[in-house]
DOVEXVEX-607195 format. One record per residue (C-alpha): x, y, z; residue number from 0. Coordinates in Angstrom, 2 decimals. Layout:
REM DOVEXVEX-607195
<atom <X Y Z> NUM>
...
This chain:
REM DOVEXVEX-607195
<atom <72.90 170.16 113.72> 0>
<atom <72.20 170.30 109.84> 1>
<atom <70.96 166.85 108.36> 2>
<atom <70.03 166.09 104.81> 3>
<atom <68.89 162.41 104.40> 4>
<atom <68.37 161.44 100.70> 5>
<atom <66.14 158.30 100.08> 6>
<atom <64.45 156.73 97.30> 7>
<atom <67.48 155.16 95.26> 8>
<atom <67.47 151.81 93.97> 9>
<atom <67.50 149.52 90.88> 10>
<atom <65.52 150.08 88.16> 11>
<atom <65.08 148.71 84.45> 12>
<atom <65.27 151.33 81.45> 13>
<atom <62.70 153.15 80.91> 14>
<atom <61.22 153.21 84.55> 15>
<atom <60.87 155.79 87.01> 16>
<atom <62.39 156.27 90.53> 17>
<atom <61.46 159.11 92.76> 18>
<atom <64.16 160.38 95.18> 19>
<atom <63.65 162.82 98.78> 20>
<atom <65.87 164.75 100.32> 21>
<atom <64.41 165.38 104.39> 22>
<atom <66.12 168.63 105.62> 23>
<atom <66.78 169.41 109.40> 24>
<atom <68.55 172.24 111.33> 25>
<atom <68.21 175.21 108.72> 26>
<atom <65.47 178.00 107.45> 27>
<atom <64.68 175.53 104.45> 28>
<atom <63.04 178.18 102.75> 29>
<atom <66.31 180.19 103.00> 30>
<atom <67.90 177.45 100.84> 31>
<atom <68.77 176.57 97.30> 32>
<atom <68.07 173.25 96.66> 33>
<atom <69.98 171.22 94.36> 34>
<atom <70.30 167.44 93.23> 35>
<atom <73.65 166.70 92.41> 36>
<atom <74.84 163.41 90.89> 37>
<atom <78.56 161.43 90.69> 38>
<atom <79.44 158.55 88.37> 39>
<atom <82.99 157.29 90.07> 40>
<atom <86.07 158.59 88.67> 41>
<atom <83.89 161.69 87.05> 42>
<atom <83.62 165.18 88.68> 43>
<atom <80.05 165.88 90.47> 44>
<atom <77.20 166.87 88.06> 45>
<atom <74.41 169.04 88.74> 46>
<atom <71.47 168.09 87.89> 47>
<atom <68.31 169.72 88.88> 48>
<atom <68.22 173.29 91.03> 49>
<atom <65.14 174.40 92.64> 50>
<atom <66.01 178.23 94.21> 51>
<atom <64.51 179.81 97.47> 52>
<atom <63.23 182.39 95.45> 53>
<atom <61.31 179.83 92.93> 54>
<atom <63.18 179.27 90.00> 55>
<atom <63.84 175.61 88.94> 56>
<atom <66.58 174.90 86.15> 57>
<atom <67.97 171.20 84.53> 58>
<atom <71.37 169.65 83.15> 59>
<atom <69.74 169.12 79.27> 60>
<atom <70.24 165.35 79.28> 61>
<atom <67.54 165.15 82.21> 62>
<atom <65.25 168.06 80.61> 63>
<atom <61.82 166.38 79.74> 64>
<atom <62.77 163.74 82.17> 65>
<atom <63.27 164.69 85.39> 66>
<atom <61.05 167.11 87.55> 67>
<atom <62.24 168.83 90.84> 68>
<atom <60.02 169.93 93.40> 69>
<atom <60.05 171.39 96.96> 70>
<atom <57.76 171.29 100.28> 71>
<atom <59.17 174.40 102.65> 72>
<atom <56.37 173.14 104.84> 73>
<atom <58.01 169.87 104.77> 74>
<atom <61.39 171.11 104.46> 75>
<atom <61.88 168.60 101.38> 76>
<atom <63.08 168.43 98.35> 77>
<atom <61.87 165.41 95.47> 78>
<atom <63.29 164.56 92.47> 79>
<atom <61.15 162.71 90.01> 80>
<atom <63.12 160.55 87.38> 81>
<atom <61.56 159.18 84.65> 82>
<atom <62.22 157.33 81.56> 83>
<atom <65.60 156.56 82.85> 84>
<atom <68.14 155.52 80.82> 85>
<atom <71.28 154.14 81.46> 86>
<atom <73.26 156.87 81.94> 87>
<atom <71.47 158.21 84.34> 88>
<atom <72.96 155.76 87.23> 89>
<atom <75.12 157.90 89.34> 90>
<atom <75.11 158.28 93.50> 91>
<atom <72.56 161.17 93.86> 92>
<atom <73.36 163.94 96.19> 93>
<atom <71.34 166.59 97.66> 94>
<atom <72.62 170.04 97.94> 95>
<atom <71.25 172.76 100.53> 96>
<atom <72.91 176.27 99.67> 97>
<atom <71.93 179.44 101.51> 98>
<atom <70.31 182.65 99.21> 99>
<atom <71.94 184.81 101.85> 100>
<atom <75.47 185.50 103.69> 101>
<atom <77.29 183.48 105.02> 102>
<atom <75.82 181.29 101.66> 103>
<atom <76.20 177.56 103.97> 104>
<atom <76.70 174.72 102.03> 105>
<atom <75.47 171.27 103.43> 106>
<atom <75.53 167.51 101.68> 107>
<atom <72.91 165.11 101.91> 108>
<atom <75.07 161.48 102.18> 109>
<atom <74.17 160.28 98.37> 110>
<atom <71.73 157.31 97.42> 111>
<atom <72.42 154.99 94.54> 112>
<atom <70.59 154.73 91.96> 113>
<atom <70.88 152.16 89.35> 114>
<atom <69.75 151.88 85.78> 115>
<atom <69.95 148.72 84.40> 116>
<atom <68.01 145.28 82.46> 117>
């Protein structure tokens, strides 16, 4: 059974910094694409921050400077740093597992909240 458990949302002033995990289970993590995904209601799912099997990280420009992704395969985790946060950034935050080889599985984390506000 494939589990991705996303953790580290919350509320947080402008300005400050939140760090959110994503805790894979039941796949060759370092098979996987990574991704961090976020969705602001009514608005289509955004990615944000990619992090590929074979090393390659990329960013949505609004978080470039920002936001740093990073993987464990050891762990089988995936972090996403956020700093100076602005208000735009709050969205639900979803983690993304995609497999670099056929049949290319796609798995969701369940989303965490996070919250940018004064």
């Amino acid at each position: 059974q494939v589990q991705l458990v996303e953790s580290g949302g919350g509320l947080v002033q402008p300005g400050g910094s939140l760090r959110l995990s994503c805790a894979a289970s039941g796949i060759i993590f370092s098979f996987y694409d990574m991704n961090w995904y976020r969705q602001i209601p009514g608005k289509q799912r955004e990615l944000v921050a990619s992090f590929t099997a074979g090393g390659t990280m990329n960013y949505e420009d609004s978080v470039k400077g920002r936001f740093t992704i990073s993987r464990d395969n050891a762990k089988s985790m995936v972090d996403l740093q956020m700093d100076s946060l602005k208000s735009e950034d709050t969205a639900v935050y979803y983690c993304r597992a995609k497999k670099d080889r056929w049949p290319y599985d796609v798995y969701w984390g369940q989303g965490t909240q996070v919250t940018v506000s004064s």
